[in-house]
N, C-alpha and C positions, 0 to 999 in steps of 0.2 A: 218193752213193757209187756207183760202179762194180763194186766188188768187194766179195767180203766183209771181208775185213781190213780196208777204207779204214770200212768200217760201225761197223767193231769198234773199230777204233785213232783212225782222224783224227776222225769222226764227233762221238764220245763226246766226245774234247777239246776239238772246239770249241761241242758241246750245255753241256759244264763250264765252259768261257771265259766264253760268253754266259748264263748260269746265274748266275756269278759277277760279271758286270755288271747284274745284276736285267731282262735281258731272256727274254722269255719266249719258250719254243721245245719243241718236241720231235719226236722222229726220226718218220718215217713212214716205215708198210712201203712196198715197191714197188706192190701197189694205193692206198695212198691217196696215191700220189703218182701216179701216175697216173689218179685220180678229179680231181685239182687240176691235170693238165698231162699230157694224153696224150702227147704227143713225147718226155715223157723217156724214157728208156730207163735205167733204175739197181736199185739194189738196195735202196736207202733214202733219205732226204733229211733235211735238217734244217730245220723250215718256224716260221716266226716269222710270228705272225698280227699283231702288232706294229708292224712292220719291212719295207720291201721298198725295191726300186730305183724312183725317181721321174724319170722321164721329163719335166726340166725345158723340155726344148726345145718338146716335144708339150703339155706344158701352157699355156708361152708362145704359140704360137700360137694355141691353144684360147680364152685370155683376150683376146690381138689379135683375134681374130675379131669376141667378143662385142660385144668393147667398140665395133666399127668398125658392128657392129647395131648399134649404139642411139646410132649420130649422132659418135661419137668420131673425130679422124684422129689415128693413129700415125705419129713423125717420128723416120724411124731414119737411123744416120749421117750427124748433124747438130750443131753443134759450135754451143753455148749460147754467144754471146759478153755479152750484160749479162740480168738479169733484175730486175724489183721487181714489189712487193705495190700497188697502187692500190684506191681504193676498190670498183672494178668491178669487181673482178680481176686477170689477171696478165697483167703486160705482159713478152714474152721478146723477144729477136733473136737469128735463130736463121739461120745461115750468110749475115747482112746484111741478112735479110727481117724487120720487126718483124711479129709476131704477140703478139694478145689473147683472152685465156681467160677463163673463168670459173673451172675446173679445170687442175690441169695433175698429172700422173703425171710423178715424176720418178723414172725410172727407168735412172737414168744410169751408172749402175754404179760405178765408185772414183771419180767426179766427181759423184756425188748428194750427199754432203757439202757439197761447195763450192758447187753452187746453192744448197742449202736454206741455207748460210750468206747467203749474196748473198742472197737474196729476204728471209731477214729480219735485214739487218743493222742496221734500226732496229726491229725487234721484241723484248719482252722475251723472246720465246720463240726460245732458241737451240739445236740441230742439237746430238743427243748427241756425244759424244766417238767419234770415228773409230781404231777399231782395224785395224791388218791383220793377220791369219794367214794362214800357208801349209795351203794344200791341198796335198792327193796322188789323184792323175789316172791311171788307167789304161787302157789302148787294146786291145781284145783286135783279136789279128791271125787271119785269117782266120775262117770260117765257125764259127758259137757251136755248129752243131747234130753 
């Protein structure tokens, strides 16, 4: 909160919201939110020790990284055309080039279903049931500070 009102009025509504969703929060003064984030500049905050924003992108390359340490290649924008289970491992072709694994990360986004089907379509063990939901995505415009 910026002001006082917004401390008083929006603040409290949505410390009640999330209260009544059984997440756990409560307001801090402008010192202890500024002990937690010098930049802010406010009157109050509402801080969920719970809960925060996940930097999926910074994670993902954090785990490409690792994994490219310790011997792994990552194969982006490449389009699985057959894949099966052998005894050695996994045999893919992967934009015409067959490739052989040991392991394979499938992390193929609304097309990981359909490999994990493919690779075991003579295994008893069959790829949970594929749900879609919608997401909601926002973009703040110009400078957050």
């Amino acid at each position: 909160a910026t002001q006082e009102s917004q401390l008083k009025n929006d603040l409290l509504k949505l410390r009640q919201k999330a209260e009544a969703n059984g997440v756990d929060v409560r307001i801090l003064s402008r010192e202890e939110t500024n002990a937690l984030e010098p930049e802010v500049d406010c009157v109050g905050a509402l801080f969920s020790p719970t809960t925060g924003v996940f930097d999926s992108h910074s994670f993902m390359l954090a785990m490409q990284h690792d994994a490219e340490k310790h011997g792994a290649i990552v194969v982006l924008n490449s389009k699985v055309t057959t894949c099966r289970l052998l005894p050695t491992g996994i045999e893919l072709n992967i934009d015409g080039v067959d490739v052989s694994a040991l392991n394979v990360v499938n992390a193929s986004g609304l097309w990981a279903h359909n490999i994990a089907s493919e690779l075991h379509r003579d295994t008893r063990w069959k790829p949970p049931t594929q749900y879609f939901a919608k997401g909601n995505y926002f973009r703040l415009k110009g400078s957050s500070r």
